[in-house]
N, C-alpha and C positions, 0 to 999 in steps of 0.2 A: 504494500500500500504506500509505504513513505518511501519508494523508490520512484512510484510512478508518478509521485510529485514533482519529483527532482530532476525527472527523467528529460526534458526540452529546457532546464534552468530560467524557466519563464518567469518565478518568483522568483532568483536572484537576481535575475535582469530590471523586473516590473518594480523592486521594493529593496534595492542593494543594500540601504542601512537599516533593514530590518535585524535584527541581532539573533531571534527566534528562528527566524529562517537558515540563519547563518549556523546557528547553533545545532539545529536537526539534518542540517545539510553535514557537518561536520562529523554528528553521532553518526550518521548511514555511509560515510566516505571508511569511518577507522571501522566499522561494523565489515565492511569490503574490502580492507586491508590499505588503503589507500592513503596510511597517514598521515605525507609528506603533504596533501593536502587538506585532510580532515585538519592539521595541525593549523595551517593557513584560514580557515574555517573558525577554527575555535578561536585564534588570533581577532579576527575581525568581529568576531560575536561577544567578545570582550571590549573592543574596543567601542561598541552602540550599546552594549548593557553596561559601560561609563564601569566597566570590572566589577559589578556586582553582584553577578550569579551565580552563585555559590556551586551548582551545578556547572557551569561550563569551567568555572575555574578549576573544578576539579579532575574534570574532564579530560582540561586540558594538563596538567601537571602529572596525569595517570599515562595519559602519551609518552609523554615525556619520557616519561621513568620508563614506560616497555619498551621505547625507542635506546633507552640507553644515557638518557640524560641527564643522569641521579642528581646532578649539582643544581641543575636550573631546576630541576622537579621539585628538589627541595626547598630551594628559594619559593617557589610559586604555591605549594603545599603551606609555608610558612606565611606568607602574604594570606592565604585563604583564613587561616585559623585566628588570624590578628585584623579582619576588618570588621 
């Protein structure tokens, strides 16, 4: 179902500082292994939720750390727990 959203990126095109969009776009890219771009994704979905989603930041900091990034994951793990 939330592939065949995503599937023509007509919401990201129609609504690009949506953050929601950005944000489920992001979960279905690393759900698909995709993510060099899910990461990108969660990047921008923080950047229209002004970093306050407790969900994508963790989201994002969980990439992270599978990708290998222990250092930044922890910064960004640390930044979640302290806002």
């Amino acid at each position: 179902m939330i592939a065949k959203l995503f599937s023509d990126r007509s919401g990201l095109e129609s609504v690009p500082q949506n953050a929601k969009i950005h944000y489920n776009y992001a979960n279905l890219l690393k759900d698909n292994g995709n993510i060099g771009l899910a990461m990108h994704h969660y990047k921008l979905a923080l950047r229209y939720f002004n970093n306050l989603n407790q969900k994508c930041f963790a989201n994002f900091a969980l990439i992270l750390y599978s990708s290998g990034n222990t250092a930044f994951a922890f910064i960004n793990f640390v930044q979640l727990c302290f806002k």
